[in-house]
C-alpha positions in Angstrom: 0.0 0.0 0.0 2.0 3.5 -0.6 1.1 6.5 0.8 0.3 9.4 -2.0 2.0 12.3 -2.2 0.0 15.5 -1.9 3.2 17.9 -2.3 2.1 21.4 -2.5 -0.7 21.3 -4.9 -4.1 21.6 -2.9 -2.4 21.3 0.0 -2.5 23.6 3.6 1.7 23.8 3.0 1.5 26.7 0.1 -1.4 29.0 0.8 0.6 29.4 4.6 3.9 29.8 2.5 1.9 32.7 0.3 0.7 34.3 3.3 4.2 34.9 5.1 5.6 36.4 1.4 3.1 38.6 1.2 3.3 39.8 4.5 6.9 40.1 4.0 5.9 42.7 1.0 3.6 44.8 3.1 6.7 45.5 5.7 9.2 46.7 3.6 6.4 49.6 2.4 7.3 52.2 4.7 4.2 52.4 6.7 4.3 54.4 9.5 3.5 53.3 12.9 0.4 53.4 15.1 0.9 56.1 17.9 0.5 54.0 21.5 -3.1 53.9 23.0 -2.0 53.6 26.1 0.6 56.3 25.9 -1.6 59.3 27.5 -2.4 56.6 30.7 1.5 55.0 30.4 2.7 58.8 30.5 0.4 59.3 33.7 1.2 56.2 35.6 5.1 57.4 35.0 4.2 61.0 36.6 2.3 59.2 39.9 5.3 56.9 40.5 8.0 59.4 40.2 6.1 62.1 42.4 5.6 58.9 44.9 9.3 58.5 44.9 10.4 62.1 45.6 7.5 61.8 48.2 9.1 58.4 50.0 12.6 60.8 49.6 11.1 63.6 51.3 10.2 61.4 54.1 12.9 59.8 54.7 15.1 62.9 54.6 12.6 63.9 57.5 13.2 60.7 59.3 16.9 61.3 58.8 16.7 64.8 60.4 14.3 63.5 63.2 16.8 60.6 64.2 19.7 63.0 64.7 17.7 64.9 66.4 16.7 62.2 68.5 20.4 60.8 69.0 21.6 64.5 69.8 18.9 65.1 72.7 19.4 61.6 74.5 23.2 62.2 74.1 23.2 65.8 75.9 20.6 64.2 78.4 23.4 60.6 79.4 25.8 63.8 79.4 24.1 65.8 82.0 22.8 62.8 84.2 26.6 61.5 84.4 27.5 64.9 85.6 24.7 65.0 88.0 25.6 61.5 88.9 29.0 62.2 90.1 30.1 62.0 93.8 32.5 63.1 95.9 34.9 60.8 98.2 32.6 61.2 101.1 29.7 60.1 98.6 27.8 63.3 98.4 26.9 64.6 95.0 29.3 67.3 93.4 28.0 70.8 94.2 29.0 72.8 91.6 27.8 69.9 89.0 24.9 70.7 90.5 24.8 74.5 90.6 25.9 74.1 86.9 22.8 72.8 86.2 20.5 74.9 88.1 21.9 77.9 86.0 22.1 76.4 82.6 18.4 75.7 82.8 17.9 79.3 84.0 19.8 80.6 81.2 17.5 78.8 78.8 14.6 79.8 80.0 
């Protein structure tokens, strides 16, 4: 029993074959190309995430500057209670530590 051979003629095999050369025709043409439909929405989406990253910048900046702060304040405050803290050899607390004090506040104030 032997299998005929369809080849090209009638076959699925050519009329695909036609399609791609004339689609490679139509390319070479010079057409011009779509504008993007999405292009006014892409260009929008683009704005809201780069203003949402100078926004996350901004804050952190802030958290920055509110951490030194931070760091600064409980630095002066381990600074002033090891002065206050301070005794003499008879174990009473250093008087003019403590004077120093009293008038520093005053002179803020």
């Amino acid at each position: 029993f032997e299998v005929p051979d369809w080849g090209d003629e009638g076959g699925r095999k050519g009329k695909v074959e036609e399609k791609a050369k004339s689609k490679e025709g139509k390319q070479g043409k010079g057409k011009s190309a779509k504008p993007n439909p999405f292009g006014k929405v892409a260009g929008e989406a683009q704005a809201k995430r780069r203003a949402e990253a100078e926004e996350m910048e901004k804050k952190e900046r802030e958290r920055e500057e509110a951490s030194k702060g931070r760091k600064a304040y409980f630095q002066g405050r381990k600074k002033d209670k090891a002065m206050h803290m301070k005794k003499t050899k008879s174990g009473q607390p250093v008087m003019k530590n403590m004077i120093d004090g009293m008038l520093k506040k005053l002179q803020n104030d």
